[in-house]
N, C-alpha and C positions, 0 to 999 in steps of 0.2 A: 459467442457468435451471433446469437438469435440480439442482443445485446445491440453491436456494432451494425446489425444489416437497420433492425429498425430507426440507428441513426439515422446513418445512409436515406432510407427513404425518407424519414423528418425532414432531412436538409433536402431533400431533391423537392418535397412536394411543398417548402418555405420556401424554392428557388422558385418553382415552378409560379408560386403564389403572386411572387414580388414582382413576376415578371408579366403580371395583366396590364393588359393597354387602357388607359384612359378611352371614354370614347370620343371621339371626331364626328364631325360632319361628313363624312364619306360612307359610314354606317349605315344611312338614313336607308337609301332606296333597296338593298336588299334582305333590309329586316322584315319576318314576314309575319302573316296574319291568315288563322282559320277562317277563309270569307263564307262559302256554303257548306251544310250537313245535309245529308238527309239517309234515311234508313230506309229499307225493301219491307213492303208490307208484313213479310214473313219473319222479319229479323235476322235473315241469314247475311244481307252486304250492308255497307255502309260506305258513303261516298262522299267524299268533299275534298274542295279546293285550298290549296297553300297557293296564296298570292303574296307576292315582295310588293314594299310600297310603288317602288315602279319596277316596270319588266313584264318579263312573261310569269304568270303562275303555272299552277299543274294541280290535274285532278287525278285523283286515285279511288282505286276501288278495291276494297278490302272485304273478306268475311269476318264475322261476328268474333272469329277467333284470331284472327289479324294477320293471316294466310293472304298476300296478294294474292287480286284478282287479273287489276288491266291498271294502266297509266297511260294517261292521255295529256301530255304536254300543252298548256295554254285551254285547256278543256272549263268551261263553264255553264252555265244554265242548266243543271243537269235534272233530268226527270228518270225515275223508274216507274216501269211498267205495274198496273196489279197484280198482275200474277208472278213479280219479283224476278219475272228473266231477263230482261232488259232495259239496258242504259239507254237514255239518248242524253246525248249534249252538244252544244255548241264550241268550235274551236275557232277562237281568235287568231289572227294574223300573228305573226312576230312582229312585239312593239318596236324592233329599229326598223319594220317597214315600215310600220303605221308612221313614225314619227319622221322618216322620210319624206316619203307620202305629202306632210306637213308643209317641213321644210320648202319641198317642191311647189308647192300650194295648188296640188292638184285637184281636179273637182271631184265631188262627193262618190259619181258614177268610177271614176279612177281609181280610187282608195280599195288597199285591198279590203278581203271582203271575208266573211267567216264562211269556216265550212260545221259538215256534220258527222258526229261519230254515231255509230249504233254498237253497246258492247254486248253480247252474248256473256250472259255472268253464268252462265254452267259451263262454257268453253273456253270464254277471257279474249275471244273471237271478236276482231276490232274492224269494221267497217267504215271508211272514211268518202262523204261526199262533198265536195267542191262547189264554190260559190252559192253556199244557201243563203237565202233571206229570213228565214223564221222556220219553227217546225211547230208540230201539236200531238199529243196523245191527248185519247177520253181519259176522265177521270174513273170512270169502271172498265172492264174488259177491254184493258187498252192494245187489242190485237193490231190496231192499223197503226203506221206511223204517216203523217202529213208532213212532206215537207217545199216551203217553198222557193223553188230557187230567181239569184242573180239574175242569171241569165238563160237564154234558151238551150238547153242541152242538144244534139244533132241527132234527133229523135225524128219520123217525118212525122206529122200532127196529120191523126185522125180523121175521117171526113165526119165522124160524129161529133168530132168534141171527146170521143173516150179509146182507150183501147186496151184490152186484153190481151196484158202479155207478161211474160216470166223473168225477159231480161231486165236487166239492169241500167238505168238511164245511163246515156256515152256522156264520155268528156263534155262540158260545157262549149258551147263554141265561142265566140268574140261577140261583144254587144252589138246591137245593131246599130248603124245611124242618127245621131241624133236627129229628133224630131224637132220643125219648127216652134220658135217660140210661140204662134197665132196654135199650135194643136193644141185644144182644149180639156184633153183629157190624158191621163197618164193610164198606156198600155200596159195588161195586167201580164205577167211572166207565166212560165210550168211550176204546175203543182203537180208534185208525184204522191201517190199514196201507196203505202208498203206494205204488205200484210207478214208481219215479224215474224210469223209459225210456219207459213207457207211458202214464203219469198216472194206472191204474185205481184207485178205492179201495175198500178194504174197509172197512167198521164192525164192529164186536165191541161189542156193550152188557156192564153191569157185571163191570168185568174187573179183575180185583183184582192179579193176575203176569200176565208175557209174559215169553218167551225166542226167542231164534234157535238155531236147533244152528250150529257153526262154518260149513258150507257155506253157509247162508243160504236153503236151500230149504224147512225145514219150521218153523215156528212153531205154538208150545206157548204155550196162556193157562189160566188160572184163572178160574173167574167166579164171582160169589157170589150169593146169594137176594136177592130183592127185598122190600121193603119194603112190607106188605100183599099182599103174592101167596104165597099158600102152594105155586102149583104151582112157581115156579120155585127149582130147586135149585141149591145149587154145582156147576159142571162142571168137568172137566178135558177143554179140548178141543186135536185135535193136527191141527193145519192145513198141508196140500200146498201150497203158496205155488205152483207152477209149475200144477199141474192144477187150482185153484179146490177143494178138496176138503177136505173137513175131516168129524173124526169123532171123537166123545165119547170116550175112552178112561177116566174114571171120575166116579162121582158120588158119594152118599150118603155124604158125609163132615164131622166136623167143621172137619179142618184138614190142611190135604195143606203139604209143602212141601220143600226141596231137591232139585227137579228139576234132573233133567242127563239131556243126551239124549248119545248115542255121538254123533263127526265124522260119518255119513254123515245122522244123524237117524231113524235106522230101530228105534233103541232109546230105552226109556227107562225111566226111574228116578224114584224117589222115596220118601218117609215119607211117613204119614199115619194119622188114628185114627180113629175111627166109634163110638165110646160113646155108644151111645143112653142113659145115663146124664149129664143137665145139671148132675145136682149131683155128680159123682165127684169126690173127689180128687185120685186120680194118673190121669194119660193115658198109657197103652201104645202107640206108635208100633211102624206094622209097614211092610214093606219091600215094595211095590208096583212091577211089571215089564210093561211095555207093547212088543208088535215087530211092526212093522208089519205087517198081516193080521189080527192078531188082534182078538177082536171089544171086546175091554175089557181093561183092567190086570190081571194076574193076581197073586195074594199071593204072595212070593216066601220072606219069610223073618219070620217073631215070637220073640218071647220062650224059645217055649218048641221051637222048631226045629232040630232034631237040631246039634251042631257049635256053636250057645250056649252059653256059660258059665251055671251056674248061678247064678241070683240077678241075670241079667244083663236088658238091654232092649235094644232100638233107641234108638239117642241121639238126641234129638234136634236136634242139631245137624247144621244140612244139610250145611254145607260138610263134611263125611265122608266126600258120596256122591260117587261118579268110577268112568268107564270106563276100563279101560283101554285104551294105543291100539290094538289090534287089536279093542276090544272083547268079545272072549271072557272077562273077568274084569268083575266087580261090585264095588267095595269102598263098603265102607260103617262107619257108627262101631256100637259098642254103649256100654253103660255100667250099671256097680251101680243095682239098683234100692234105693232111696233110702225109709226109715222115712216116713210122712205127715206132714204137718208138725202139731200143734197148734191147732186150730182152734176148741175147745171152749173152752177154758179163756180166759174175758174177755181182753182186751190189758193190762188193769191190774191184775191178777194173773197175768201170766204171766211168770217171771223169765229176765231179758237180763243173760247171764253168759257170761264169756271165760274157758274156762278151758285155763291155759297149764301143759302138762306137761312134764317137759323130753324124754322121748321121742321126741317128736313130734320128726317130720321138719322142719318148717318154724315159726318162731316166729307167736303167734296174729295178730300184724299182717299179714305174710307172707302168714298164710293168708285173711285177711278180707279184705285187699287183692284178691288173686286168686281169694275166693270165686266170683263168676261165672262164669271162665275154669273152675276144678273142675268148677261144676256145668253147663258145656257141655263138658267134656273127654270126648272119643271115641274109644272102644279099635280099632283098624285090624280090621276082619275083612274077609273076601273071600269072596263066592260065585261060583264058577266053572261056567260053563256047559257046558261039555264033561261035568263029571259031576253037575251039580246038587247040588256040597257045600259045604258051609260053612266055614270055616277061620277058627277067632280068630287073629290075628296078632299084635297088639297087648295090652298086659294095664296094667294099672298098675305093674309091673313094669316092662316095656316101653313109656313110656310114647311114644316117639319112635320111631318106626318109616323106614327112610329104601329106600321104592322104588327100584328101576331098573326100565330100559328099559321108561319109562313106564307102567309096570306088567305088563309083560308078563314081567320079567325071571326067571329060575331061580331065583337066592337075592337077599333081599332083608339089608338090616343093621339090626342093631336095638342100643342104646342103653341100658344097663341100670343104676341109679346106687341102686339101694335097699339101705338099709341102710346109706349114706355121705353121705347130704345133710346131714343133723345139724352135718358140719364146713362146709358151704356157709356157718355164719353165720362164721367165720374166715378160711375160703380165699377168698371169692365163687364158687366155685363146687364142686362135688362130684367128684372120681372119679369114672368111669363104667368098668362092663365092657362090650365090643365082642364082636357075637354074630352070626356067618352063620344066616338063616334062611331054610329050604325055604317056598317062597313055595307048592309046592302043597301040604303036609303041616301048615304052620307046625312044624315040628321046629328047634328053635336048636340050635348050637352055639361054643361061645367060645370064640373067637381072641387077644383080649388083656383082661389083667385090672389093673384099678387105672389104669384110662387118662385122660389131661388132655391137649388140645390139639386135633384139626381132623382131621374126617375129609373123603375126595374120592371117591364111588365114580364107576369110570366110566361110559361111557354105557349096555353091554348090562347093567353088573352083574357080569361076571367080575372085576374087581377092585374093591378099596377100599384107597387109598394113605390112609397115617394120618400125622399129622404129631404126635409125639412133643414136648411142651413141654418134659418134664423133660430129656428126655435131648438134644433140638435136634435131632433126628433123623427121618429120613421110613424109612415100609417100604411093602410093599402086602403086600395079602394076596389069594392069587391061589386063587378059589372054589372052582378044578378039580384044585388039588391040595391045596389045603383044608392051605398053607403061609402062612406071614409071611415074607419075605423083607427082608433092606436096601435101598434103593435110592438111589440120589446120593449113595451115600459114596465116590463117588472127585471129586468136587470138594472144592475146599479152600477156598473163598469159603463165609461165613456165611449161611445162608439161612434164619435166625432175624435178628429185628430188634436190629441192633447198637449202636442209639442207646435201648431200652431201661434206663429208670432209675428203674424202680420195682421191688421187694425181691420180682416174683414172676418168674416165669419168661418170658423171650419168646417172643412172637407166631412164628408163620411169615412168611415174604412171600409166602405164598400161592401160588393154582397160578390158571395161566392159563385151562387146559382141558386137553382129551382130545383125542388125535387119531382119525381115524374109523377104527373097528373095534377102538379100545381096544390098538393097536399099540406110542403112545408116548403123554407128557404130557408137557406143559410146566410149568417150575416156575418164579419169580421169585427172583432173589438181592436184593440192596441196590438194584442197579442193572440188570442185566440177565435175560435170559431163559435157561432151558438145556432144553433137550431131550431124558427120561427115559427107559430103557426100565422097563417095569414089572416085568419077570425080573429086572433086575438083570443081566445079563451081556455089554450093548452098554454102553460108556464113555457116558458121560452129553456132549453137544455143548451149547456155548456160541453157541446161533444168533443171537445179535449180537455172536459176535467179542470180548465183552470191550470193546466199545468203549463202552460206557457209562460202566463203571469209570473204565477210563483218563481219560475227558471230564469225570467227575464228571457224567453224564447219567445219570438213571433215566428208565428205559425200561416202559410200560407198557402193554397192551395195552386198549382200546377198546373193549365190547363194543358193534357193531351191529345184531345179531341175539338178542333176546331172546329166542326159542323154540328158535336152535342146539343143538343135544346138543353136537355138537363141529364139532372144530377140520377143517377139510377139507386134504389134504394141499398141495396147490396154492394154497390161499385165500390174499387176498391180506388181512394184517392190518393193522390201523391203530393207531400207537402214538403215545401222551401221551408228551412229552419235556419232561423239568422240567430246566432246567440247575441245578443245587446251589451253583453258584458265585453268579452274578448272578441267579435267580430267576426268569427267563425261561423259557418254555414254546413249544413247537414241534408238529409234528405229522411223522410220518415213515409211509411206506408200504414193507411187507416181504413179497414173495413165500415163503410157503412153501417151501423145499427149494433154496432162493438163495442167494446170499451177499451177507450184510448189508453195506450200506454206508452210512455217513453223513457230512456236510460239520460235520466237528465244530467248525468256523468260523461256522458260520451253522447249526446247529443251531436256535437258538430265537428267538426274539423277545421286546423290550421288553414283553410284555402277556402278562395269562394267557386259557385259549385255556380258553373250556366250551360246555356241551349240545349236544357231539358228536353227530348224527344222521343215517343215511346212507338214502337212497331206498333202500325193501325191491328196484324191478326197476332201477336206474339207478344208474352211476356220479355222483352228486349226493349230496352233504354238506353240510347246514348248521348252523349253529356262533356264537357268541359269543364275540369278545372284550372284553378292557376293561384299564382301567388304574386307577390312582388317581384322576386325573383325567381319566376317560370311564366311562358307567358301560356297561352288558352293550350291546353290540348283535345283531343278527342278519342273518348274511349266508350264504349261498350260493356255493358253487363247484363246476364238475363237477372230478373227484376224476381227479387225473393221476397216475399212479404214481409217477414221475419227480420231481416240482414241487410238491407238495403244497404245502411250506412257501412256496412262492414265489408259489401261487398263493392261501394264505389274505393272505401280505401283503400282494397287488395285489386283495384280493375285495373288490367294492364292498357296503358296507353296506345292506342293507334298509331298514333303520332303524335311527334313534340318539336313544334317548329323552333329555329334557329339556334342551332346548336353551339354556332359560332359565337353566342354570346361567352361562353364557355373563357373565351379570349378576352375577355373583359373583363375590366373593374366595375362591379356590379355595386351592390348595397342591399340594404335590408332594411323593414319598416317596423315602426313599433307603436304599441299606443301608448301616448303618455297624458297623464292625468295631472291637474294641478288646480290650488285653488286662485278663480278669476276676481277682480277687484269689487265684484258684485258679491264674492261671498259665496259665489256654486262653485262646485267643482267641478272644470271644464274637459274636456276630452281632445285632443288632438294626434296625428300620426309624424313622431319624426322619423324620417330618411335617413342613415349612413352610408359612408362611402363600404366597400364591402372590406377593406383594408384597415374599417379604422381603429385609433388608437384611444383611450379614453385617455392619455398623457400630454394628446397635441389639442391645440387651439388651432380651432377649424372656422374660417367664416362660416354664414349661416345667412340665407333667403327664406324669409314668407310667406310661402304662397298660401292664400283664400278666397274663399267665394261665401260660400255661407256655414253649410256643414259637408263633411267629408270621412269623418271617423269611421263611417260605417264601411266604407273601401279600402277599410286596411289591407284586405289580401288581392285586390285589384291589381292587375298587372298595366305596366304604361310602356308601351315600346319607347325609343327612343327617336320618335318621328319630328319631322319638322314641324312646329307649331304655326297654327293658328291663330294665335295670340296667349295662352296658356304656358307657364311655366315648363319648359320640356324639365320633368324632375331624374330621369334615371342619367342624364345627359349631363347633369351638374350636381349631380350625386356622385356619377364616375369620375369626375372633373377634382374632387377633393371639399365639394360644399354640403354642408348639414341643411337638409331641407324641412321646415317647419310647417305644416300645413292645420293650425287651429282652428275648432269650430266657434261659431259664433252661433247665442244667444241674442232676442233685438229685445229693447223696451220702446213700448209705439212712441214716436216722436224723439227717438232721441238715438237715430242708428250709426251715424258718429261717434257717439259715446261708448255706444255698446260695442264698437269695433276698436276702441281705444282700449274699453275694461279687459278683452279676452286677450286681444293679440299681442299687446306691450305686457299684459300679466305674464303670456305664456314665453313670452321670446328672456323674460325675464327670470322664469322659474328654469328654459334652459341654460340659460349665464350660468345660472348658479349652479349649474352640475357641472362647471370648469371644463367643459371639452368646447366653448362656442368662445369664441374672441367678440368682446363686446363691443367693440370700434369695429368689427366688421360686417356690420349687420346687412341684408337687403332686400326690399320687398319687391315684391313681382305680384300683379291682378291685372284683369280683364273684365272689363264693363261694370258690376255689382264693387269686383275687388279693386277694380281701377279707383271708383270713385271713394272706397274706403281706404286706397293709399295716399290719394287726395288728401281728405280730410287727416290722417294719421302724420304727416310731415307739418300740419299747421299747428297738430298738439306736441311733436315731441321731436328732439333730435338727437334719438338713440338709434335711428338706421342712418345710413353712411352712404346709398344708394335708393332710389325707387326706379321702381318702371309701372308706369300706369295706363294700361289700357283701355280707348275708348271710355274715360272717365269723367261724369257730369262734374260738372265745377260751380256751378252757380241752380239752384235748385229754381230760384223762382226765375229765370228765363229759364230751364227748361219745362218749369211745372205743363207750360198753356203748347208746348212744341208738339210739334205731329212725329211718331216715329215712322218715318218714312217706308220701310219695309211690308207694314200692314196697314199703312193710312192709321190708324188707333192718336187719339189726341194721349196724351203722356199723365193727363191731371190723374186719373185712378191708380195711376202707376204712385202716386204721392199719397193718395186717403186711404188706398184699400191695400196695396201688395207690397211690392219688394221694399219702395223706398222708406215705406212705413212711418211717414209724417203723421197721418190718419186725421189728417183736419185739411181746409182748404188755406191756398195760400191769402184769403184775406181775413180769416179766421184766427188764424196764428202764425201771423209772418213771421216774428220772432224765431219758430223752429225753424223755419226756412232760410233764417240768416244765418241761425246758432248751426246749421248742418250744411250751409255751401262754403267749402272753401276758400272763397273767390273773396270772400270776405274777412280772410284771416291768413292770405298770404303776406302780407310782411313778417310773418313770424319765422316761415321755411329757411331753413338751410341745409335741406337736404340736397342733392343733385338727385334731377328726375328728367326720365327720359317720358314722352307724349308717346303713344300710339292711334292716331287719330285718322281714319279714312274718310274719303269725299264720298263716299257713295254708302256711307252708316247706313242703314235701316232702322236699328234701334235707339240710337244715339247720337243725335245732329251733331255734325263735327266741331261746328262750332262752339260746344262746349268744350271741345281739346282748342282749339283756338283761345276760348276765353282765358282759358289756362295759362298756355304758352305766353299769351299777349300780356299778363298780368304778372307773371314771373321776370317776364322778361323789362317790362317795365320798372320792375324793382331790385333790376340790378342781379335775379337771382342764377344760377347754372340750370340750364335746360333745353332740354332739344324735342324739337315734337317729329315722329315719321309718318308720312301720307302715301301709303299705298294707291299710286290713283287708281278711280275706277273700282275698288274695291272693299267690300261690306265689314258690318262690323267685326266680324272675324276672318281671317283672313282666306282666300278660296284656292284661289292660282299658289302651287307647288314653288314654282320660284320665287314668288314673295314670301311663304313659309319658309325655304331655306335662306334669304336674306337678313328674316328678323330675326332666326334664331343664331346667325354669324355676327350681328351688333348685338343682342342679348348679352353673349360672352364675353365681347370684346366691351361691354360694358361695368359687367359684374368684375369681372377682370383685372380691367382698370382701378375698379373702385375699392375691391376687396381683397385682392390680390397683390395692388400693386404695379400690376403689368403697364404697358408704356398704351397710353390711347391711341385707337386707330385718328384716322386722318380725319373721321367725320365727326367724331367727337372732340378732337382738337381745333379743326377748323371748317369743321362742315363741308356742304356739298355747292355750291353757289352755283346758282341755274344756266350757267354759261357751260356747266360741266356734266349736266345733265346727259348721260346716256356715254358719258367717255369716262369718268370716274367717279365710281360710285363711293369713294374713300374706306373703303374697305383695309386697303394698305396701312402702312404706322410711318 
């Protein structure tokens, strides 16, 4: 009996098996994705969004023990309170109105509009308000909630401006009128402020800003004039939240703006101008200073303000302004005052010209590109209260300025690279000179000159450890004896990146932190962690033993405190473990000043392990894993020092989105190893279909970029691409997907992409499950232009598709990538394309590596992916392509998304490429009949009536 039932179920769960759907394109929009986490300081909720690629999502809110709390349909941006009782978030429209809305092409004022929830997480108590525009909690004691609404609620407004009261603001009412196009200013709405423990609420009529200071008890608004009422003015008011008090701190102005109040709230800041002049020109911004007692803001600092640079202004860019933490310092931006612009001279005689000199620091794209950022760039100055003086900091000289001890610190370091940016369009980047600056004087002085690589200062500012690119070397430079010393030159492990193989210099591995009082720092090798002194004269300690090394474990440290200065001597840190061998990830917990230990047996786990997040007051951590086949979930654990690992592999899941995959013919990843024609032995991940058979001969696609091994357990939904091989989508489909790494030798990265990917595509042949007539490669931009060059060596694939693929090296060596103005030449000496000479040095690479020059050999069929609006890769290298294949008689078609970048942006062009993808691979490897645009293309008379998608 037990016998016959257990058939029974074999055949039902072999039926059940057989009967998984491939997947389609219909999939796509309600596959979904963990978008936000976040955790209640106490560790007791935990909250995040499951959003579908399109549609509505939904937030939920759970306890640590995975007990619903509350569900809020379409709910996002969500904040909890400090003291862990309360949600707020934002809830979005339903996307078929928005996308109505669209349709209709209604104006922006028309579109619905979000409202606001507040949840009670001790009751699950769900309060919903209608037509808000923004809300705010303090970051401490965040007893009040701000929120500011759409529209006017049918409240009557106050004759103060304020009113105390218990109710609850009424239904919004209908917008008002629109205002002529000549009104010059945009009327501010109600802000209500809530007090979440009490219920009290406050009203503020047109209120255009609000802020909290970090503690949460003082709140700062803006308000603007009214519309027909000439008495009422813009104010600046500064509101007592705990004693109901509030008081104008300034008015009669045109335009106030980057307020910052000190942590306690008793100070404040800001720019603003008052030109009673409508028709001026230029707007002079001065520096206004408000402390609590006093009767109004007082003028702080202008233009022409002793300790100004000449010819200088207040910037107006807010983000400038900042306390420091003790508050006793002011900083702020200034900046060149700037010629009037042209305003007489009609628009159509007024002449629009680029002109490119070769002087100039930065090429005219470069600079056009970054125009904006220029003309908001702000030079660091500081007014200090102690003596009420002014000190430029900052210069265009100087353009990067790098505080300590939050600005309180002694000397500050500054960043100086003029005069050497000119080679930025070869090297990607410029030399810089390294400069101690007296932070009460602004006095520099320079410590290292012609510098390239990574500075760390620590937390008070006595030191600044530099990490040396050219030489792979770290120093610090200690402020109090105003020395450079060596430091971690008695380790003999590389603490430069040793797997670099591009022709410029390597990276660091970085530093961890600073330990508190700036005593020691932590640095990173390949694998492990060591423990510095910044004198140089304590032996540098290996505080994981080397046992990374030895395990082939990299070891790396967690950050769970984003506002930390540093490292505490005792803390306890939490470190990412990536096993090198099998790809596995773990989690490990290390006492400070201990002695490391780990089960180098059970280090890691089958899955990779993300959005590590730890309870600001609780031992509580929540966390994501996934695999290839499961995608992210979200789970909870409290955080055992001991068990870490043992207790993410027993943590019960949160949630585990799309269940539906379930219905599908999924796959499975594997690594596989083989030796490349170089003699190493390479690493790569093949995909199967989840059905498969090791008896059938399965086509097989390509996909690369450079390296990828280490995302073996990476999960990929099945989304519309970008330009990227969608892999689980022709995984389900019945195709073996091959994604090999790549090793480069400088000048010769054709090569190197011929020795890996033909070794490996060939060491799968030979394991008899890959039909070797049905080969096919798939890349995008790096992998585009190595499938380029791979059909001019060989024709053992049967298909390409090449995305945004350089074809000719020396036109594009001298090209601009459009996207960041950047000239492309460094991209050829020093980085990806890894030529590492120039093109008049050794044009030969540059011939022996474009394939523009060795297409009569192709016979492969290759699809272009090529857009008009590249950023990093002028289209007319797809062009050069197409035009030169085409000329020789060979199969090829190129696609131009118009209007669109090098990868693809707009949803309906990503579902377009990924429905010719298949119907190409298809074709080519399957067999299948060609759609209608591979047979006969799309011819521009048909443009927007048939897209030949049909067969």
């Amino acid at each position: 009996m037990r016998i016959t039932t257990f058939i029974v179920l074999l055949f039902l769960s072999i039926a059940s098996y057989a009967q998984k759907k491939p997947l389609d394109h219909s999939v796509y929009d309600g596959w979904q994705n963990i978008a936000e986490r976040l955790i209640s300081d106490d560790g007791n909720y935990v909250a995040f969004t499951v959003t579908p690629q399109e549609g509505d999502g939904h937030l939920y809110i759970k306890k640590k023990d995975g007990i619903n709390v509350a569900e809020i349909a379409r709910g996002y941006n969500a904040n909890i309170t400090d003291n862990s009782r309360f949600l707020i978030c934002r809830i979005k429209p339903f996307f078929k109105d928005t996308r109505d809305a669209k349709i209709k092409k209604k104006r922006p004022e028309e579109m619905p509009k979000d409202s606001l929830a507040v949840v009670d997480l001790l009751s699950g108590k769900i309060t919903k308000i209608a037509q808000v525009k923004s809300f705010k909690i303090a970051d401490e004691q965040a007893q009040f909630l701000a929120y500011h609404l759409e529209k006017k609620p049918a409240i009557p407004a106050p004759k103060t401006g304020q009113t105390d009261s218990t109710t609850k603001p009424a239904a919004p009412v209908a917008p008002p009128t629109p205002r002529a196009a000549a009104d010059p200013f945009e009327e501010g709405t109600n802000l209500i402020v809530h007090n979440l423990l009490t219920g009290d609420t406050l009203v503020y009529n047109l209120v255009s800003e609000y802020f909290f200071n970090k503690k949460g008890n003082i709140l700062l608004i803006e308000t603007t004039k009214k519309t027909g009422d000439a008495k009422i003015k813009p104010q600046v008011i500064k509101i007592d939240l705990v004693n109901k008090k509030s008081a104008v701190v300034f008015t009669g102005f045109n335009d106030a703006k980057g307020y910052r109040m000190d942590e306690s709230g008793s100070q404040l800041a800001f720019i603003a101008e008052r030109d009673s002049s409508a028709k001026s020109l230029q707007k002079f911004y001065k520096l206004f200073y408000h402390k609590n007692g006093a009767d109004s803001a007082v003028l702080l600092v202008q233009k022409n303000t002793s300790g100004m640079p000449a010819n200088f202004t207040l910037s107006e860019n807010a983000q400038a302004i900042s306390f420091s933490k003790s508050g006793s310092r002011l900083f702020f931006g200034t900046a060149p005052i700037l010629p009037i612009k042209d305003t007489i001279t009609p628009d159509f005689e007024r002449v629009s010209v680029d002109v490119w000199h070769y002087k100039d620091d930065y090429l005219q794209p470069l600079q056009l590109r970054n125009l904006q950022q220029e003309l908001n760039r702000a030079y660091l100055a500081r007014f200090d209260f102690n003596n009420g003086s002014v000190v430029q900091i900052g210069s265009p000289t100087f353009r990067n300025i790098i505080q300590t001890n939050e600005g309180d610190g002694a000397v500050f370091y500054g960043v100086a690279d003029e005069g050497k940016r000119i080679a930025s369009q070869w090297q990607g980047a410029s030399f810089s000179d390294l400069f101690a600056i007296n932070s009460l004087t602004g006095q520099k002085q320079l410590i290292l000159q012609n510098f390239k690589g990574n500075t760390y200062p620590s937390s008070t500012g006595k030191y600044l450890v530099v990490y040396d690119e050219i030489k792979k070397k770290y120093s610090a430079y200690n402020s109090e004896s105003q020395k450079m010393i060596s430091i971690a030159a008695d380790i003999k492990v590389p603490l430069f990146d040793v797997e670099n193989d591009v022709p410029d210099d390597p990276n660091a591995y970085g530093l961890v932190g600073w330990l508190e009082n700036d005593e020691t720092l932590l640095l990173y090798d390949q694998y492990d962690i060591w423990q510095i002194d910044p004198l140089g004269t304590k032996p540098s300690i290996n505080i994981t033993g080397g046992l990374g090394r030895k395990n082939n474990l990299v070891l790396r440290n967690i950050t769970l405190d984003r506002e930390a200065r540093f490292i505490k001597k005792n803390q306890t840190l939490l470190l990412n473990v990536l096993n090198k061998k099998n790809k596995g990830s773990g989690l490990k917990s290390h006492i400070m000043g201990t002695l490391f230990e780990i089960n180098t047996s059970n280090a890691t786990l089958p899955l990779r392990i993300s959005a590590v997040a730890k309870a600001k007051d609780a031992a509580v951590i929540s966390f994501g894993t996934e695999t290839f086949q499961r995608s992210t979930n979200i789970s909870v654990i409290d955080w055992k020092t001991n068990s870490i690992l043992q207790d993410v592999q027993n943590a019960q899941s949160l949630h585990q989105p799309n269940p539906q995959q379930n219905q599908y013919n999924w796959g499975t990843a594997e690594l596989f190893t083989w030796k490349a024609y170089t003699g190493k032995t390479a690493e790569g991940i093949v995909y199967k279909p989840e059905n498969f058979d090791p008896n059938k001969k399965y086509p097989m696609i390509a996909y690369f970029y450079e390296r990828s091994s280490d995302g073996l357990y990476g999960y990929s939904a099945p989304a519309p691409t970008p330009s990227r091989l969608n892999i689980p989508f022709f995984v389900s489909r019945g195709y073996i997907v091959f994604v090999p790494d790549i090793w480069y030798k400088t000048g010769y990265p054709g090569q190197s992409a011929y020795d890996y990917i033909v070794s490996g595509t060939r060491a799968l042949v030979a394991k008899g499950y890959v039909d070797s007539t049905k080969l096919g490669l798939q890349g995008q931009s790096w992998g585009g232009y190595q499938i380029a060059h791979l059909i001019t060596r060989t024709n053992l694939y049967a298909a390409a598709w090449a995305g945004a693929p350089v074809a000719n090296m020396t036109s594009a060596y001298g090209g601009i990538r459009w996207g960041t103005g950047l000239n492309r030449q460094f991209q050829y000496e020093k980085t990806q394309s890894r030529i590492g000479a120039t093109l008049w040095e050794k044009p030969n690479l540059y011939i022996e590596n474009s394939p523009l020059f060795h297409f009569p050999k192709v016979k492969t069929p290759v699809v272009i992916m090529h857009n008009d609006a590249d950023g990093a890769v002028p289209w007319y290298q797809g062009i050069e392509m197409f035009t030169a294949l085409r000329r020789l008689g060979k199969p090829v078609w190129m696609l131009n998304y118009n209007n669109e970048d090098h990868n693809l942006v707009e949803r309906r062009n990503r579902k377009d490429i990924q429905i010719r993808e298949q119907q190409f691979f298809d074709y080519l490897l399957k067999g299948d009949k060609p759609a209608k645009w591979i047979a006969e293309g799309v011819p521009a008379v048909l443009k927007g009536r048939d897209w030949g998608l049909g067969y």
